[in-house]
C-alpha positions in Angstrom: 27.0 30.5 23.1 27.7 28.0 26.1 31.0 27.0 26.8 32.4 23.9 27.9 35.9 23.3 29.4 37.3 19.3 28.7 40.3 18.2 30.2 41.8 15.2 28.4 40.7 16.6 25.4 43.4 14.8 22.9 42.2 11.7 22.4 39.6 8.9 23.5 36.4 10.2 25.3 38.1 13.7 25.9 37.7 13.8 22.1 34.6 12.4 21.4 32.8 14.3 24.1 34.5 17.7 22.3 33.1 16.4 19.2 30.2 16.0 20.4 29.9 19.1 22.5 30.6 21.0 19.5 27.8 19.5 17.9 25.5 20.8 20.6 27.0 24.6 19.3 29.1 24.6 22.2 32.5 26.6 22.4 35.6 24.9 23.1 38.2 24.6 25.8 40.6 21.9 25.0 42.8 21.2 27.6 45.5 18.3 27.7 49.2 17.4 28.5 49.6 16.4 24.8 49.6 19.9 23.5 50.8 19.1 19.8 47.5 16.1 19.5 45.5 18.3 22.1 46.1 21.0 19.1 45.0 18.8 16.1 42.0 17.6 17.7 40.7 21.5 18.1 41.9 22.2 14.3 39.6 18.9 13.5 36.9 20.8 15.3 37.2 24.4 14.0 36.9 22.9 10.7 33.6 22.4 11.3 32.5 25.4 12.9 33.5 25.4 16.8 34.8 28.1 18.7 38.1 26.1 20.4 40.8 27.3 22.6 43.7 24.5 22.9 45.1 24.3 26.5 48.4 22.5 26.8 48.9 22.0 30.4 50.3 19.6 33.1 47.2 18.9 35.7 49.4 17.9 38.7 50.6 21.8 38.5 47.8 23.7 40.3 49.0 26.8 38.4 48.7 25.8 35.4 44.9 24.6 36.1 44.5 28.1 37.6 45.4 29.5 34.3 43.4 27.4 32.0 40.4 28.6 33.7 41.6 32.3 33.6 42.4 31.8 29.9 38.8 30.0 29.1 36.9 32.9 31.3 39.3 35.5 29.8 37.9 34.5 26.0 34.4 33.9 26.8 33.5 35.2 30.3 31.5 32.5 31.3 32.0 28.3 31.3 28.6 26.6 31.0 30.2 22.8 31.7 33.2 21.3 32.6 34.1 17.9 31.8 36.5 16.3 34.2 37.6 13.6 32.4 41.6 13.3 32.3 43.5 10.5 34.6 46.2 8.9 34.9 46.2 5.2 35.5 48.9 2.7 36.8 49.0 -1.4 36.8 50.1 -1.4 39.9 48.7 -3.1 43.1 48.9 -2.4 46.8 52.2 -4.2 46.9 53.8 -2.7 44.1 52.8 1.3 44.8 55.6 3.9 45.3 55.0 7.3 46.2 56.0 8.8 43.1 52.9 6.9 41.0 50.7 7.3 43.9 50.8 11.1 44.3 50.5 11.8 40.4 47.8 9.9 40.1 46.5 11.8 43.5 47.0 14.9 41.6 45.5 14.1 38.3 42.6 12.1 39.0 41.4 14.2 42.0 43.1 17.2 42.9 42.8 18.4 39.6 38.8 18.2 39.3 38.5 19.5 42.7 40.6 23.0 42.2 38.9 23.0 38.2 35.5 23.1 40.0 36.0 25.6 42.8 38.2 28.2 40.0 35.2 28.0 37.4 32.2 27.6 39.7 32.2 31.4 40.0 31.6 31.7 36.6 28.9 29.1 36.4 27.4 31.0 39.0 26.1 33.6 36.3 24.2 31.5 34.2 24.0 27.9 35.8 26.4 24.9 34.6 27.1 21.1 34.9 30.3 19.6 36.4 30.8 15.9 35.0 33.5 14.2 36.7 34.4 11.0 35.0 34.8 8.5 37.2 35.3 4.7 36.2 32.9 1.2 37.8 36.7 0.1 39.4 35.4 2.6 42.1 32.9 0.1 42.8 34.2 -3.5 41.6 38.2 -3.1 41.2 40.5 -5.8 39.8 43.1 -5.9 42.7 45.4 -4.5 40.2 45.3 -0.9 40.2 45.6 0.4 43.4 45.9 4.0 42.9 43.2 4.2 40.2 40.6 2.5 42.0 41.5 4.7 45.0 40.9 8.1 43.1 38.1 7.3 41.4 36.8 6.2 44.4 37.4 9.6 46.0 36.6 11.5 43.3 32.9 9.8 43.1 32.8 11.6 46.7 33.6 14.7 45.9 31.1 14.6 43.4 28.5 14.1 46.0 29.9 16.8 48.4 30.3 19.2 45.6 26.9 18.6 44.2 25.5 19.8 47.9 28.0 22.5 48.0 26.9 24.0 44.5 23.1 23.3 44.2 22.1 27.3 45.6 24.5 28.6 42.7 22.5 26.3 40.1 25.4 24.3 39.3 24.6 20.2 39.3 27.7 17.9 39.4 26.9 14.4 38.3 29.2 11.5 38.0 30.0 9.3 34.8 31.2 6.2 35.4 33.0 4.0 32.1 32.9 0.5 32.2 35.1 -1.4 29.3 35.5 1.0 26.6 37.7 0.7 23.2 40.6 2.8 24.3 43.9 2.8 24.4 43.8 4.1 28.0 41.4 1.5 28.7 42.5 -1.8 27.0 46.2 -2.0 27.7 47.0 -4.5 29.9 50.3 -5.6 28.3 52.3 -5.2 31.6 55.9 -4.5 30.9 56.7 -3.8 34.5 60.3 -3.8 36.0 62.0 -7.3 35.0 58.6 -8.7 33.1 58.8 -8.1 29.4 55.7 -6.3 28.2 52.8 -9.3 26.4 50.6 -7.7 24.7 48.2 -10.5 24.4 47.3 -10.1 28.1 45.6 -6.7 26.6 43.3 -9.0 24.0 42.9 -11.9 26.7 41.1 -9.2 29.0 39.3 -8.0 26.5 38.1 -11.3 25.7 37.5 -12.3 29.2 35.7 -9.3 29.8 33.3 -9.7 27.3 32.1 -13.1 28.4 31.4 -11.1 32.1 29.4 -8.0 30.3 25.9 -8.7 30.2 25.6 -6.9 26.7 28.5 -9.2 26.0 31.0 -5.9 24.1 32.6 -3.1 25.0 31.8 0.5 24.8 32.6 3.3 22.5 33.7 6.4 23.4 30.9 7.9 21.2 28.6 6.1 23.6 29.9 8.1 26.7 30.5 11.3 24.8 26.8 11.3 24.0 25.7 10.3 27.7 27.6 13.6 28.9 26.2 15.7 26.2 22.6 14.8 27.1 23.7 15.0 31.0 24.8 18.8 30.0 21.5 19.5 28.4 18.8 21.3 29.8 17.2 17.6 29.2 18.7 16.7 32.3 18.0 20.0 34.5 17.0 17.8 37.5 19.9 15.4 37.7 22.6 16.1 40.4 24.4 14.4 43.0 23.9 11.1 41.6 26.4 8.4 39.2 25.1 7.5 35.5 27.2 4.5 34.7 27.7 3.4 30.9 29.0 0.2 31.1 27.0 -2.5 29.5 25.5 -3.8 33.0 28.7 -4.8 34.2 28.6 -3.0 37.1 25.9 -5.6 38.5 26.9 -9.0 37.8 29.9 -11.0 38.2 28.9 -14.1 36.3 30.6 -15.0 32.9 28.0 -15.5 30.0 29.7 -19.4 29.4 28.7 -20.4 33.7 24.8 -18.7 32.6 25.1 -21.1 29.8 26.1 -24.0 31.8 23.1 -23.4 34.5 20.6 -22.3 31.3 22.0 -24.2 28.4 21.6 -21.9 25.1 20.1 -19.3 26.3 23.2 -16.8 27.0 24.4 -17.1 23.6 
C-alpha cells in the first residue's frame, strides 16, 4: 500500500485530493491546523475503506512538521507522495504588509514544504515517490494585491525546481501544481474587511464575475479538477514528469484579454 502525506487536508483541494488519493488505494496522512474538520474529513474517508491517520498541527512550528512525518513513517514505514498544498493567504499589498503576516505566510507557504520534503525524502528514498508542491498562476501574473502570497508561491515554484535536481538520483520527482480560479472559500473571498473598511462581500462575486470574462474557458475550476491532476501526476502514468509546473487554470495563465474586448474586435464569436 502507497502512502501519501497531504497537508491542508480539511477542506478544499486538501480534501478532494485525499478523496481522491484514497480512491487510488492509497493510505492516508491528513494533516491540518483544523484538527476537529481535519478529523471528520479522515472519518468521511475511512468509511469507505482508507487507511487515514489525522494530523492536527500548526506548519509555522518546525517541530510539529518534524513530528507528523515521524508519526506517518512510524505507522507505515514508508511515504510514497506528499502533497504540499496548505497556505496561508493575506489581501494585503506591498504598502499594507507587516511583519507579523509576512513571516507566517513565509512559514506556511514555503518553509513548511521545504523541511516536509527533506524529513520524508529519506523514506521515499526506499521505494521512489512524488513531491507536489501546490503553487498558485499569481506566481506568474499577480493582482498587486497580495504581496506575500505571490511572493511565496513564487519562491516555492523555485524550490520545486532545485529540489527536483536535488532528488532525481533517489527516484523522487517533485513537480509543481499551479491553481488558477477555483471554487473555494480560500480562493474566492475577496470581501476585504481590513482595518477601518467594513468587510463587502460583493467584491468576492464581482471578482468572480470579472474573472470569468478573462478565462478563456470562461468558469472556474473545481477542486475535483486539481485533485485528479495530482492523482494522475502521482501515478506511475507520469514516471517521467519532474522539475516542471502543470497549471490547471482554464488558460488563464496566457491571456489577459476579457472575452467582452474579443467580442468587440470579433463580434459573436467569444460568446
Amino acid at each position: 500500500m502507497k502512502v501519501a502525506l497531504i497537508t491542508g487536508a480539511a477542506r478544499g483541494i486538501g480534501a478532494a485530493t485525499a478523496a481522491e488519493f484514497a480512491q487510488a488505494g492509497y493510505a492516508l496522512a491528513l494533516l491540518d491546523l483544523d484538527g476537529d474538520e481535519v478529523r471528520r474529513t479522515g472519518k468521511k474517508l475511512e468509511e469507505i475503506g482508507a487507511d487515514v491517520l489525522t494530523l492536527e498541527a500548526d506548519l509555522s512550528s518546525l517541530e510539529q512538521i518534524e513530528d507528523a512525518v515521524a508519526q506517518t513513517a512510524e505507522r507505515w514505514g514508508r511515504i510514497d507522495a506528499l502533497i504540499n498544498n496548505a497556505a496561508t493567504r493575506e489581501l494585503e499589498t506591498i504598502r499594507e504588509i507587516t511583519p507579523v503576516n509576512w513571516q507566517r505566510a513565509v512559514d506556511v507557504n514555503l518553509t513548511a514544504p521545504a523541511f516536509l520534503s527533506k524529513w520524508s525524502a529519506p523514506y521515499m528514498k526506499i521505494h521512489g515517490g512524488v513531491i507536489i508542491n501546490i503553487t498558485s498562476v499569481e506566481a506568474h501574473i499577480p493582482k498587486g494585491v497580495c504581496a506575500v502570497y505571490a511572493a511565496t508561491k513564487a519562491g516555492l515554484l523555485g524550490l520545486t525546481w532545485e529540489m527536483a535536481n536535488a532528488l532525481a538520483g533517489d527516484n523522487i520527482r517533485v513537480i509543481a501544481l499551479s491553481p488558477g480560479a477555483i471554487a473555494t472559500d480560500f480562493g474566492a473571498d475577496y470581501s476585504g474587511g481590513k482595518d477601518d473598511q467594513p468587510a463587502d462581500p460583493t467584491l468576492s462575486q464581482d471578482m468572480r464575475d470579472y474573472s470569468e470574462t478573462v478565462i478563456p474557458m470562461q468558469r472556474w475550476g473545481t477542486v475535483d479538477e486539481v485533485a485528479r491532476t495530482a492523482r494522475w501526476l502521482a501515478s506511475d502514468e507520469a514516471s517521467y514528469i519532474t522539475a516542471t509546473e502543470i497549471t490547471v487554470d482554464g488558460g488563464l495563465r496566457h491571456t489577459w484579454m476579457t472575452r467582452e474586448i474579443k467580442n468587440r474586435i470579433r463580434p459573436g464569436e467569444f460568446e
